[in-house]
VOKOLKE-912769 format. One line per field, with one value per residue (C-alpha): residue in three letters; x, y, z. Coordinates in Angstrom, 1 decimal, decimal comma. Example, Ala and Ser with C-alpha at 12.3 -4.5 7.8 and 13.67 -1.06 7.14 Angstrom:
// residues 2
res <- [ALA_SER]
x <- [12,3_13,7]
y <- [-4,5_-1,1]
z <- [7,8_7,1]
//
This chain:
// residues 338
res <- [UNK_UNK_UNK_UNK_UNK_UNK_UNK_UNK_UNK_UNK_UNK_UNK_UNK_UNK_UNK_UNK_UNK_UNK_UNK_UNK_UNK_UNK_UNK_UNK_UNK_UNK_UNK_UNK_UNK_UNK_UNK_UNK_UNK_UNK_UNK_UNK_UNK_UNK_UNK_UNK_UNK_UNK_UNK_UNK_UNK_UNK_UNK_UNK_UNK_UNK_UNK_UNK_UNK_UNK_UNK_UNK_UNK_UNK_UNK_UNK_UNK_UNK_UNK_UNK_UNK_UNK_UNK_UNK_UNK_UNK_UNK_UNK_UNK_UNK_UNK_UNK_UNK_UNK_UNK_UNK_UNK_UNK_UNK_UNK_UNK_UNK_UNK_UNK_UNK_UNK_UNK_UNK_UNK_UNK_UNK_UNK_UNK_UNK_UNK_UNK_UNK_UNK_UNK_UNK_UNK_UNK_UNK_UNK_UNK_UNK_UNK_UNK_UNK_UNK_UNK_UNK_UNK_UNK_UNK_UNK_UNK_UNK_UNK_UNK_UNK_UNK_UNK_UNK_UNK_UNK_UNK_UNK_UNK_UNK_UNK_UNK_UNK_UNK_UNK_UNK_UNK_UNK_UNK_UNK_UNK_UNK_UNK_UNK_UNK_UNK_UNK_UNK_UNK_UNK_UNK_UNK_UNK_UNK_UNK_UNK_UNK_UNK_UNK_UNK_UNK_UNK_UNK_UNK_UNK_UNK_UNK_UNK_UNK_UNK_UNK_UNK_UNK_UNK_UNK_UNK_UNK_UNK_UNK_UNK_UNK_UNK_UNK_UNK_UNK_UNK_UNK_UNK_UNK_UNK_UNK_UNK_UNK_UNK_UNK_UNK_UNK_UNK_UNK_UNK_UNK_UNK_UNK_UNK_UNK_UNK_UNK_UNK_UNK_UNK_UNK_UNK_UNK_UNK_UNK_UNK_UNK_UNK_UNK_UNK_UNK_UNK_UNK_UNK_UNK_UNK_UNK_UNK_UNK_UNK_UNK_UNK_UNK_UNK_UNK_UNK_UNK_UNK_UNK_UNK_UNK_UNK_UNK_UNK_UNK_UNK_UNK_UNK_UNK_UNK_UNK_UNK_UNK_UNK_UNK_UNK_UNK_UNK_UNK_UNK_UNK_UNK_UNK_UNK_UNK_UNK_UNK_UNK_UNK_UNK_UNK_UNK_UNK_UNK_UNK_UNK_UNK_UNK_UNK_UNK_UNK_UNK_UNK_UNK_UNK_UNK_UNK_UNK_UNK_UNK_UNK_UNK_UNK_UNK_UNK_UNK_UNK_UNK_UNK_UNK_UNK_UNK_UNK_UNK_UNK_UNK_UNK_UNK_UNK_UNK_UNK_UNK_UNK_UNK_UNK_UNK_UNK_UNK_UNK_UNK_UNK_UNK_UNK_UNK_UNK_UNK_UNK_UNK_UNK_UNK_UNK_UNK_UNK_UNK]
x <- [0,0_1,4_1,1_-1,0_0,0_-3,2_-1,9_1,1_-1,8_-3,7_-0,3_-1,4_0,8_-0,5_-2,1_-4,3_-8,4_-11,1_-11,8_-8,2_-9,1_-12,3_-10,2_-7,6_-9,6_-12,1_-9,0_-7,3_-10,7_-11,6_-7,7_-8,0_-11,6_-11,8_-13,8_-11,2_-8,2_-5,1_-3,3_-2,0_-2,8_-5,6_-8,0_-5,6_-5,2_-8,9_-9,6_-6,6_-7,9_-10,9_-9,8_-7,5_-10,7_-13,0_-10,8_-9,8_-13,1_-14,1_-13,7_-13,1_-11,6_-8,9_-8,5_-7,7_-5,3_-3,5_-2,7_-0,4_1,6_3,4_6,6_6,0_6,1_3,9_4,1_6,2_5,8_2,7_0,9_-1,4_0,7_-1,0_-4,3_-3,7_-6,9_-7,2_-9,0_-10,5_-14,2_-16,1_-20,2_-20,1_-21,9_-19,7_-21,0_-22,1_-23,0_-19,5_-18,0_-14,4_-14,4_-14,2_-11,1_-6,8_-6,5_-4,7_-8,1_-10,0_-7,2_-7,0_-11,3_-13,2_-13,5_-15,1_-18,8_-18,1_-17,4_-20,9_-23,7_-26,7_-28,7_-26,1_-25,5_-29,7_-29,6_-27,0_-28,9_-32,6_-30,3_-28,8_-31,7_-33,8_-30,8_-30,6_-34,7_-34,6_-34,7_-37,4_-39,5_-38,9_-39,5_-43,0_-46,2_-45,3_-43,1_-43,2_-43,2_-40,8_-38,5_-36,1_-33,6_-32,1_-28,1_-26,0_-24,1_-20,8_-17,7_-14,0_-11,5_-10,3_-7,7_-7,3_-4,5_-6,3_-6,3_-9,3_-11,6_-10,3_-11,1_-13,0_-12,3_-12,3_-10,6_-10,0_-10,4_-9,0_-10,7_-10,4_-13,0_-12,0_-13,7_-13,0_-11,6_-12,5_-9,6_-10,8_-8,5_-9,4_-8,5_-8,6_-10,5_-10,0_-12,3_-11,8_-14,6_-14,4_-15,6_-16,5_-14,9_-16,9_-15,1_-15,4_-15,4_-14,2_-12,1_-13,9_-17,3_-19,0_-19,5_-22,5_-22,3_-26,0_-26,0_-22,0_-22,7_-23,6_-25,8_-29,4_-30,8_-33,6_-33,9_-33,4_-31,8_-28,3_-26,9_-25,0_-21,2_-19,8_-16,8_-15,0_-12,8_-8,9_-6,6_-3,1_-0,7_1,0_4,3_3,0_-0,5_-2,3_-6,2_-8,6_-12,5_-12,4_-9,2_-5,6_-2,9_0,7_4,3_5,9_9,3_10,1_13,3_13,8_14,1_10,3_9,0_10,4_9,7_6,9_6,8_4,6_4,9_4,2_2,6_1,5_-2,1_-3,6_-5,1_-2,3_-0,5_-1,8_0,0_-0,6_1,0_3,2_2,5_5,6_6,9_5,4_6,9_8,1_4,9_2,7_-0,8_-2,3_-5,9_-6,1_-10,3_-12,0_-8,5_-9,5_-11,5_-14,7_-17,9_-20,6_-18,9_-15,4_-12,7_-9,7_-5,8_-4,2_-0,3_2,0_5,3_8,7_11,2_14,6_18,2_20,5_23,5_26,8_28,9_31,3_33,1_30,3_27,3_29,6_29,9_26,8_25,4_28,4_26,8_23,2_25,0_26,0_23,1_20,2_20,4_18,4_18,8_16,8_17,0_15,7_13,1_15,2_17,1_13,7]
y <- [0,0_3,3_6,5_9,3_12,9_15,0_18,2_17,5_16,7_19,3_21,6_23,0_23,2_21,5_25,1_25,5_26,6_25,0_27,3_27,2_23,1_24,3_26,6_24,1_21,3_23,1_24,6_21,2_19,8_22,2_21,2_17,8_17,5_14,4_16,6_19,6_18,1_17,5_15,2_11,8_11,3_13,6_11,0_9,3_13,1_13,8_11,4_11,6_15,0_14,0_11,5_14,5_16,7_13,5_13,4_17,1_18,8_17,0_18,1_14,2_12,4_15,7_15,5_11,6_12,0_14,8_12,9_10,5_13,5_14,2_12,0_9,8_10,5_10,6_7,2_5,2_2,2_2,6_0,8_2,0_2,5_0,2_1,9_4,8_6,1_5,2_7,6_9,4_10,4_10,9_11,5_9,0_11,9_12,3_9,9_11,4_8,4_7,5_4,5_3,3_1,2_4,7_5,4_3,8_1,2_4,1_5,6_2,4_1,2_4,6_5,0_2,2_0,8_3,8_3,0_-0,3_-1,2_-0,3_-2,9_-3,3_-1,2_1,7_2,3_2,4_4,7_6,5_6,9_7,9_10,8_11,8_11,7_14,0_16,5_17,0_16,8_20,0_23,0_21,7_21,1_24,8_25,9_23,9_23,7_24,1_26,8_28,7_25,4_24,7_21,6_19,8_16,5_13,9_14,1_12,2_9,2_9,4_6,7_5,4_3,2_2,4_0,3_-1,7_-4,0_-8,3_-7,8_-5,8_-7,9_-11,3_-8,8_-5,9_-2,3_1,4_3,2_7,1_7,6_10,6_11,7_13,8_15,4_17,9_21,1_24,1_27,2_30,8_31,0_27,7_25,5_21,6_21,4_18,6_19,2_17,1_15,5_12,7_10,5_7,3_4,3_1,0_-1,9_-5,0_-8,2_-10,6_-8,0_-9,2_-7,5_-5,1_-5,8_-2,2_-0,5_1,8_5,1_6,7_10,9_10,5_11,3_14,6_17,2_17,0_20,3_22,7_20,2_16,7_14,3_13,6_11,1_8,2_7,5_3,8_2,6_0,1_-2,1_-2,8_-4,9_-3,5_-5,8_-8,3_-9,3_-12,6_-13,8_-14,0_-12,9_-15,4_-14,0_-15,4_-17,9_-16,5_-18,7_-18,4_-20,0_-21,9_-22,4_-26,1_-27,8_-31,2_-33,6_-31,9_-32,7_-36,3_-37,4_-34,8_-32,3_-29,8_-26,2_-22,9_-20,8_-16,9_-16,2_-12,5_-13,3_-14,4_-18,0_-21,5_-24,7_-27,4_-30,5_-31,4_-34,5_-37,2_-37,3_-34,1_-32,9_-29,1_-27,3_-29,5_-27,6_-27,7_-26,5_-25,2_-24,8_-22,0_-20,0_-17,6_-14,6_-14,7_-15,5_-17,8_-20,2_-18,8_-18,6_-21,2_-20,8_-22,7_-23,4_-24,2_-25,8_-25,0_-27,2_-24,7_-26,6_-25,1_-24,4_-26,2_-23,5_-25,4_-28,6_-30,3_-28,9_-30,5_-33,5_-34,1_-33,4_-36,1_-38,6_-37,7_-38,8_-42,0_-43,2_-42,4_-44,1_-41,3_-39,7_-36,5_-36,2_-39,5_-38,5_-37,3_-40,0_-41,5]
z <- [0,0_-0,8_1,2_0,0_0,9_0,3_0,6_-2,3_-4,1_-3,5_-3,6_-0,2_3,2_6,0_8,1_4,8_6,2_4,7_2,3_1,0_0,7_-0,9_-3,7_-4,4_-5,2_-7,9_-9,5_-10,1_-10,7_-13,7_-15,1_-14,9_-15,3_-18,0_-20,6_-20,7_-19,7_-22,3_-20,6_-21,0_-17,2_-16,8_-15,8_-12,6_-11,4_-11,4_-9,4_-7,1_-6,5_-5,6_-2,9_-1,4_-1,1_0,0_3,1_3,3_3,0_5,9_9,3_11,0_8,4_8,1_12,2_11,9_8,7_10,4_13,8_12,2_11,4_8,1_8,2_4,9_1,6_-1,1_-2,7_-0,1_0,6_4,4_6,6_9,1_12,8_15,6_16,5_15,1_15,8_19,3_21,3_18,4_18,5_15,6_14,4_11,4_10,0_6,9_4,6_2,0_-0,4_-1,5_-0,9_0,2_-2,9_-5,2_-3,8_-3,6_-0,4_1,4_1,7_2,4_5,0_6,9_6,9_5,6_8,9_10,7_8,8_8,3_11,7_13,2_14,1_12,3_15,2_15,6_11,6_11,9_14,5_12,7_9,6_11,2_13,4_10,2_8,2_11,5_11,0_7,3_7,0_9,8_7,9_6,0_8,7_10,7_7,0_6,2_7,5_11,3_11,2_14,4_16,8_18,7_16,9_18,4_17,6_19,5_19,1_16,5_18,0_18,5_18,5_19,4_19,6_23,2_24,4_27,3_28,7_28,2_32,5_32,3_30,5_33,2_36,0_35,2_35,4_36,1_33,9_32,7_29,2_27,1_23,6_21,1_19,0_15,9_15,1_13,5_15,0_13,9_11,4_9,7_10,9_12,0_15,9_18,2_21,3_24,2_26,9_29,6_30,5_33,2_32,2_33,7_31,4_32,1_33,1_29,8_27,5_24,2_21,4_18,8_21,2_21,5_24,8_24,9_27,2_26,8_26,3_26,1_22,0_20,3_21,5_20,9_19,4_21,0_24,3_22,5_24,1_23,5_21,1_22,7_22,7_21,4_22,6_20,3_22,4_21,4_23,3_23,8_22,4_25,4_25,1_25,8_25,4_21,9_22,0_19,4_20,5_24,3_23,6_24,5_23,5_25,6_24,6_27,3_27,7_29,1_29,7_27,6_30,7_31,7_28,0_28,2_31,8_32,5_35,3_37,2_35,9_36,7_34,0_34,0_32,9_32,6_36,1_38,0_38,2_37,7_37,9_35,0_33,8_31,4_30,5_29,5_26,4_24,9_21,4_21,5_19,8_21,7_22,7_25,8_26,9_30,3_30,0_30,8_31,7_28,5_28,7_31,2_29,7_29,7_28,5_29,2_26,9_27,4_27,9_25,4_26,2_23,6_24,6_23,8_24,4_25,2_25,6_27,7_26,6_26,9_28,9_30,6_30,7_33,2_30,7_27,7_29,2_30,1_26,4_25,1_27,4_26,4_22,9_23,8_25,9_23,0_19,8_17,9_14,5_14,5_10,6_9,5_7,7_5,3_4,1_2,7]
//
């Protein structure tokens, strides 16, 4: 996937306003425009322009492109940093009928997943808010103008992310967001809020946590919208998250994988002890069930053993391996020989 820099495309610094988006994009528009255009690559351009001003004209997805900062280059080789868009609120309310499919993988990478990644109930929520706000100057216009009209508030979300020990035990954590807007100058800003939240124990991965009136403001007295919290694990230097299953490596020495032995193995809960039986192969899996995530069922710990030699350091280590040698008649590579 390659990077796209926006503003090179647009030939715009990165303080440009809105309305300096807004002036750049119609006058590469009208030269590249397919009808007028002379150029062998006309066509590309157009719509490369238009994917610059798809994301530039608008207030969120500008906020979330600018937060990775500027440090690649048009056309180098990208991929997306880890939850890059942790902590990053947004309405939803910019979907104006295109789709990430018009556009390069940059663009569906970086904010495909934003509209995709609501349920069923919230993107119909999302759409009956919407369709309230853009039907409301109609309806002060029309037939009851003079009555007092009023709209629940959009519904807002984010990405959270939470160490794999909250979802075994539960929770209280303090949450920082960030919300853009536009200042008086016309430039996108990121304003900042801190909420605390309750993370229930079992909580899985990508589930949705719902915080009601934490959303948009409602408008003349309706109700605010709610706020949806998308759950992320941060990445553990040991454990490995499949829906409720984690998976952990453990080291074992080989006189425990040949004779068997009683080990003690780190879970995201604390310690448990678990058996190893004899004669286990290094890559062996073992379940310790219902050890995974809590639920109803719970998730299980799955162990995978990896048999680690020690090394031959001194004299006593190397004669201990040369006797090892001479008491097993083994031949580790004979498969090969047919």
């Amino acid at each position: 996937m390659k990077y796209k820099d926006y503003y090179e495309i647009l030939g715009l610094q990165r303080t440009a306003t809105q309305d300096d988006v807004k002036r750049a994009y119609r006058k590469l528009a009208r030269k590249y425009h397919p009808d007028v255009t002379k150029q062998s690559d006309g066509e590309e351009r157009f719509k490369e322009v238009g994917e610059a001003y798809q994301v530039l004209k608008d207030t969120e997805k500008r906020a979330a492109y600018d937060r990775m900062g500027g440090q690649w280059r048009n056309g180098q080789d990208f991929q997306p940093p880890p939850n890059w868009d942790e902590g990053f609120e947004f309405s939803g309310a910019s979907n104006d009928g295109t789709t990430s499919s018009d556009f390069s993988d940059f663009f569906e990478a970086m904010f495909g997943g934003a509209q995709h990644g609501m349920h069923s109930r919230q993107r119909q929520r999302h759409e009956a808010r919407s369709d309230h706000y853009a039907n409301a100057d109609d309806d002060l216009e029309g037939a009851y103008s003079g009555a007092k009209f009023s709209a629940p508030g959009q519904d807002h979300h984010a990405k959270v992310v939470i160490d794999l020990a909250d979802a075994y035990r539960g929770a209280q954590r303090s949450i920082s967001l960030q919300m853009p807007a536009i200042d008086a100058q016309g430039h996108v800003t990121l304003q900042s809020r801190h909420l605390n939240v309750s993370i229930p124990k079992g909580v899985r991965a990508g589930q949705h946590l719902r915080l009601a009136g934490q959303g948009g403001a409602g408008l003349a007295g309706g109700s605010a919208g709610d706020l949806y919290l998308e759950i992320a694990f941060r990445e553990h230097p040991r454990f490995r998250v499949d829906g409720r299953d984690v998976s952990l490596d453990v080291p074992v020495a080989p006189w425990e994988a040949a004779l068997g032995a009683e080990v003690t193995v780190p879970t995201p809960d604390g310690f448990v002890e678990m058996t190893v039986p004899p004669g286990s192969p290094g890559g062996r899996r073992l379940r310790l069930k219902g050890k995974g995530i809590p639920a109803n069922p719970p998730g299980d710990l799955y162990i995978v053993l990896n048999i680690v030699l020690p090394p031959a350091a001194t004299d006593e280590a190397k004669a201990a391996y040369e006797k090892m040698r001479q008491s097993f008649n083994f031949e580790p590579r004979a498969n090969f020989h047919g």
